[in-house]
N, C-alpha and C positions, 0 to 999 in steps of 0.2 A: 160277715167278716169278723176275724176276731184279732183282738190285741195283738198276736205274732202275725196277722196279716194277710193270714192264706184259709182257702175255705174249709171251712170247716163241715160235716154230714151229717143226718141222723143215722145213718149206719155205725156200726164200728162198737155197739155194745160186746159183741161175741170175740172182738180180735184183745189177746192178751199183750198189749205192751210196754213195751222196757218201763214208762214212766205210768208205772199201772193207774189205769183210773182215770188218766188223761183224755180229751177226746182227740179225734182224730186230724191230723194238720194233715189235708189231703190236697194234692197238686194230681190235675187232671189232663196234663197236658205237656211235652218239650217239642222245643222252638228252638235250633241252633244251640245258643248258649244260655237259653231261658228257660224259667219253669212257669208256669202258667196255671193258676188258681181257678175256682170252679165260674168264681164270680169276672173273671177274664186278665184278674191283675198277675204283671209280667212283674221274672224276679231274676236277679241274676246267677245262675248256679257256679259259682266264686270257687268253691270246690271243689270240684267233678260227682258229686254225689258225697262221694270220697275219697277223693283222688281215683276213681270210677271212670266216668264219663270223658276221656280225653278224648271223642271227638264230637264232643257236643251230643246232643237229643238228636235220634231219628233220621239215620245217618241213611238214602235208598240204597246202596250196596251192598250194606252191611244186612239189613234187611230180606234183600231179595236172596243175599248166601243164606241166611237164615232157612226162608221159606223153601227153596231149593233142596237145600237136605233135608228138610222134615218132610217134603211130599217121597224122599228116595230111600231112608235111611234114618230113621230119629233114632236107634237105640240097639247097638251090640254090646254085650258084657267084656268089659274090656278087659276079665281076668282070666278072657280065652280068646277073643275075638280083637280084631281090629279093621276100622276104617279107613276110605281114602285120607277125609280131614284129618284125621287120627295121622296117619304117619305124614301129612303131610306138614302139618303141623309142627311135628317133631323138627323135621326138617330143617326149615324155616326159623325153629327158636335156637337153634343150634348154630344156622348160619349168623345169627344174629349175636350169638353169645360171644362174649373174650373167647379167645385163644386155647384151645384145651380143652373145650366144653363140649362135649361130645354127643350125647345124651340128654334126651328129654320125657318126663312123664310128666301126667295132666293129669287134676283133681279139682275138686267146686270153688276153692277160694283158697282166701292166704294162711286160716288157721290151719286147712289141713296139708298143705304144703309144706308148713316147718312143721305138720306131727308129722309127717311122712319122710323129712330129711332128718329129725330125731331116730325113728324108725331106723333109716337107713345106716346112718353112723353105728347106729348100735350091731346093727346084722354086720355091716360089713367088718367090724373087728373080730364078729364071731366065725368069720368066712377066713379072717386072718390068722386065728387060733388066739384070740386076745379076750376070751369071754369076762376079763377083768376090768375092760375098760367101755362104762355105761355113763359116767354122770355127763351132763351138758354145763358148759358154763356161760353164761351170759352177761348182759350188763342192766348196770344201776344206772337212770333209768331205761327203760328199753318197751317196747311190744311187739310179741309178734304172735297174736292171737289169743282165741276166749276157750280153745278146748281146756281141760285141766291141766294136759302137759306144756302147750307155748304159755298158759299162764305164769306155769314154774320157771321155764324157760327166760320167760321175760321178765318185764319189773315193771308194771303198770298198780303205783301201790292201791289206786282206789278198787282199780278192776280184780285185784288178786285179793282183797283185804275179808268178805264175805266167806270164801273157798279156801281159807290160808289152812285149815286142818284137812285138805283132800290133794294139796299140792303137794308132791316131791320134792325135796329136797336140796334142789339145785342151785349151784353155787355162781357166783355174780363178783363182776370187778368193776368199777366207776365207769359211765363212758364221760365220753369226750366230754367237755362243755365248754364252748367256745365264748359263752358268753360270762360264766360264775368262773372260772378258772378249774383248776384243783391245786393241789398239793403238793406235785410232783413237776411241776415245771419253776423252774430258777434262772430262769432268763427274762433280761430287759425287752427281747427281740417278740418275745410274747410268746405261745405256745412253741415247745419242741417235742411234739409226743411221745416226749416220757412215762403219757400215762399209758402207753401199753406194755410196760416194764408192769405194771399191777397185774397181768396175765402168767406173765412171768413166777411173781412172787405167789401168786394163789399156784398155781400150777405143783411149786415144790411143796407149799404146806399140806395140800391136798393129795397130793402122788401125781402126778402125769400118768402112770399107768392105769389109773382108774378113770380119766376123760376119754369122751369119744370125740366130744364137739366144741367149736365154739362159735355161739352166733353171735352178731354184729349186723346194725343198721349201716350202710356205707352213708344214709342222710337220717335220721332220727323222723320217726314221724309223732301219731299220740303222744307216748311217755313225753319224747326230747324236744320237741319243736324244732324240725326243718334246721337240725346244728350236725353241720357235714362231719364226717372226718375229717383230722387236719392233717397236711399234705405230713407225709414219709409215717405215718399211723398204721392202714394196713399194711403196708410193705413189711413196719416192724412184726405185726401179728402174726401174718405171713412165715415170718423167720419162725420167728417163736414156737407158730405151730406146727411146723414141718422137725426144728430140735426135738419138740417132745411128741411124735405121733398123732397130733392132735388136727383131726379135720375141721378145715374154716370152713363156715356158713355161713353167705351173705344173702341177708335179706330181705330181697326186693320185690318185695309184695308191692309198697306203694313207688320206688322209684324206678323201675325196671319201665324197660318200653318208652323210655325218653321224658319221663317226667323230669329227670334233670339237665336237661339238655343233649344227655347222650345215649345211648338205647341202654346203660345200665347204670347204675351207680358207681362199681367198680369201675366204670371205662373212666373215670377221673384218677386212677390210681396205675403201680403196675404192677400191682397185686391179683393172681387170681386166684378166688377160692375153687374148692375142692365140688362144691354145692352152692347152687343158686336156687332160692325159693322167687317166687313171683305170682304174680295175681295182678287184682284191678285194672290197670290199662288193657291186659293184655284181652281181656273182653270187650271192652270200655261199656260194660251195663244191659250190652244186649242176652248177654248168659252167663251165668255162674261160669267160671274159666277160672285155673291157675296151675302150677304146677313145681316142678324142680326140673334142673337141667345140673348133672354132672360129669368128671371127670370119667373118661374112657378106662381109668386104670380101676375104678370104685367097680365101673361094671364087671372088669374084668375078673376080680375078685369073688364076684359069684359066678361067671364062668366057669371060672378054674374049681369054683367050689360045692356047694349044694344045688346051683343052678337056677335058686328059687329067692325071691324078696319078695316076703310072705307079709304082705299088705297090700289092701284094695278098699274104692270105696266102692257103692255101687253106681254112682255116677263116673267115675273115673273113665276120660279119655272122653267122654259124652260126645256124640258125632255132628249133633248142632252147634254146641260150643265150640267143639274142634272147629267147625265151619265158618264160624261168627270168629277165631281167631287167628282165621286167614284174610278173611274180609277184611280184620282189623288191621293187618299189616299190609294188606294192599293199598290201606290209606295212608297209614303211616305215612307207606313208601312211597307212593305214586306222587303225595301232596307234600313231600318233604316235612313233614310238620316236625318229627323230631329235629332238625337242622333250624326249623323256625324257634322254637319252643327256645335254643339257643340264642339266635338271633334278638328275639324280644325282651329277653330275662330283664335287661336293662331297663327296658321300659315300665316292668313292672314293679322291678324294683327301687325306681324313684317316684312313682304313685306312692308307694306304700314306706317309702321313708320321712316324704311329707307331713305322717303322721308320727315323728319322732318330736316335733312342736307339741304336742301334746305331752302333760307332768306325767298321766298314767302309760306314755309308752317308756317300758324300759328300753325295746331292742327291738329291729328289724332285720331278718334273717332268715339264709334260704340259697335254694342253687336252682336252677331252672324256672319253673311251674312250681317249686313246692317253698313256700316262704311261711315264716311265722309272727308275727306282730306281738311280744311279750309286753303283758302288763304283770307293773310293779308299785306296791306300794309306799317304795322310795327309790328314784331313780339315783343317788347319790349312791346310794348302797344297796341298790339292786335288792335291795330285799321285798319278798313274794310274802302273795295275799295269804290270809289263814285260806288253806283248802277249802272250810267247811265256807266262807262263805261263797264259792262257786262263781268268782268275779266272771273266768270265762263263758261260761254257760248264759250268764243272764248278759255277757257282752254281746255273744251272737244270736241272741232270740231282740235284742235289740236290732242288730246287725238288719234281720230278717226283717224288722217290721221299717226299715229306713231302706230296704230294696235289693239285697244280696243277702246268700247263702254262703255263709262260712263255717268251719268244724271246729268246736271250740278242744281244749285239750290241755293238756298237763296230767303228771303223773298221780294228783293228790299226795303232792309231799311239797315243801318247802322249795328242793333244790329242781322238783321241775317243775314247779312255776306254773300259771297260769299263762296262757297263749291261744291265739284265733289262728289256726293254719289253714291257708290261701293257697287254692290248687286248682285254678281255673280250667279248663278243658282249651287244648291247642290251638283250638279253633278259636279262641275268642279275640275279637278283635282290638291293636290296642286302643284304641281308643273309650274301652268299656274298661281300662285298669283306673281310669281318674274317679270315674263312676264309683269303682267299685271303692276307693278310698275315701271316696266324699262319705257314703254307707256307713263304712266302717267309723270316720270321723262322726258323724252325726250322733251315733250310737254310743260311741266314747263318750261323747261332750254332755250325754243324759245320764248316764249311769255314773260319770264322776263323784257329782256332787251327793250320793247315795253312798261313797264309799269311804269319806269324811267323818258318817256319823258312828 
């Protein structure tokens, strides 16, 4: 057993990772909503992996789809070929999508999802005769992936800070921040999203005929911590981008499929964008899965035009995944759990405001499944830990060894702060959210006194 808590192997010389050098924290086993160590100790996966596993570990339906297509069918190239899962799939994410949504394509995860809806903005203005308008604009902070281009895209500063001479150039407006303020609001009433008048203004400095896109978290995940849009936000974006040509992307890698109580992020708004990216749930862990789902009028565009959107990966549309993301919505739907996930939020969210008695919690905050827990090193003034000393990180490797799995986060910069964001899988019961705050409390109330000196 080691210090974080979980077993540890003599294998794992030859695996290269992220915290090079490190040995192995290896979990050999899921249980519901647990994770299960070599040596038999049970943990809470607080989570989803990563906002992943929204139906728990080792789900037999999901499973037996699995095994079902791989004995029928494991693998057509999807840049000629298609399967039953494959369109049926389509289907299905369509029926599920806002209003307008008409279309769906499927890829391995969330980073290639937003390169693929970058991809597509750009062709489709060249289908429109507009080969002027390529840049993306995004927000400060923001993530939506590790390729080079969602790097650029997004604004994760630790994650982009390494790669900053291979990234593009892409230009960036504040987001929301429900909790720091900004600049742009002048009301007692408190937030009136004014700040997406800063879309506005970048838009004329930079030309509108030189954007293709612009993406937006409808809930903030990594960079922002679980800080929603605020109500009449995209509706204004919405406007804005429809005045200057400019396609919204909303991007729900981690809140789509009912991580916020409703099958999408948007479905809290009456905004629909042009493009939706998605991932995570919509596998929940059993296969790489994710994809875009767009507007009828975006396809219709290369109808009417070259005929061809010239990108592929070689997974794409993959026939097990497709399978495993049928599976996945037959649970969804059958067990209500997104209509649950709704139901419970409450409960979750007074667990975890319990630990607002705590000096180092600045803020608790969140909408469904997806909450964050900010620490700060003055709650008075809200003012955030130096980056470098990595308060998050070493909060939930405590987190881990007091009995839960949390994803620590912040952008590595000042204004996005340090935070543990809490994304349980739907499945868990509430009576595991006091559990999971006791964890979290226990872990705070060590690492306190360490961050004094």
């Amino acid at each position: 057993m080691t210090a974080a808590g979980v077993g540890r192997t003599a294998l794992g010389a030859s695996l290269l990772k992220p915290h090079v050098g490190m040995a192995p924290n290896v979990f050999v086993r899921g249980d519901g909503v647990d994770l299960i160590a070599a040596d038999g100790r049970r943990v809470l996966d607080a989570c989803s992996g990563v906002g992943v596993t929204c139906l728990g570990h080792t789900v037999p339906s999901v499973v037996a789809r699995m095994a079902e297509q791989a004995s029928t069918l494991p693998y057509v190239h999807a840049l000629r070929f298609e399967t039953p899962p494959l369109l049926e799939l389509a289907e299905r994410v369509v029926e599920r999508a806002p209003t307008g949504i008409d279309r769906a394509l499927f890829v391995s995860g969330g980073s290639e999802a937003v390169e693929t809806a970058i991809k597509l903005a750009r062709q489709y203005w060249l289908e429109r005769d507009r080969p002027e308008k390529w840049r993306v604009v995004g927000c400060q902070p923001s993530y939506h992936g590790n390729t080079l281009a969602t790097l650029a895209a997004g604004w994760h500063e630790r994650r982009r800070a390494r790669h900053a001479p291979l990234l593009l150039d892409f230009a960036h407006i504040p987001a929301p921040n429900s909790y720091r303020g900004c600049d742009r609001c002048r009301s007692d009433a408190g937030c009136t999203a004014a700040c997406a008048d800063a879309l506005e203004d970048l838009l004329r400095e930079i030309g509108s005929e030189t954007v293709s896109c612009f993406l937006i978290e409808p809930v903030a995940g990594a960079a922002g911590g679980a800080i929603a849009t605020p109500p009449g936000y995209l509706e204004r974006i919405r406007e804005i981008c429809d005045r200057h040509d400019v396609l919204l992307v909303a991007d729900e890698t981690i809140t789509g499929f009912g991580r916020t109580g409703r099958w999408f992020g948007v479905d809290w708004t009456d905004a629909t964008p042009d493009v939706m990216t998605f991932g995570k749930g919509i596998g929940a862990g059993f296969a790489p899965l994710a994809g875009i789902a767009i507007r009828d009028e975006i396809a219709e565009a290369f109808i009417d035009g070259s005929g061809r959107f010239e990108h592929n990966f070689t997974m794409s549309g993959h026939a097990i995944a497709c399978a495993v993301g049928c599976a996945v919505l037959d649970e969804l739907e059958s067990r209500g759990l997104v209509e649950q996930v709704a139901r419970r939020e409450a409960a979750l969210r007074a667990a975890l405001e319990a630990l607002l008695e705590l000096e180092i919690v600045g803020d608790v905050r969140g909408r469904g499944y997806l909450f964050a827990v900010e620490l700060v090193a003055d709650r008075e003034t809200r003012r955030a830990f130096d980056p470098a000393r990595r308060v998050a990180e070493r909060a939930a490797a405590l987190t881990l060894e007091e009995g839960a799995v949390v994803y620590y986060g912040g952008g590595g910069s000042p204004r996005s702060g340090d935070f543990l964001l809490v994304m349980p899988p739907f499945t868990t019961p509430v009576d595991r959210f006091d559990e999971l705050a006791v964890s979290i409390r226990r872990a705070l109330l060590r690492l306190a006194p360490e961050l004094v000196r």
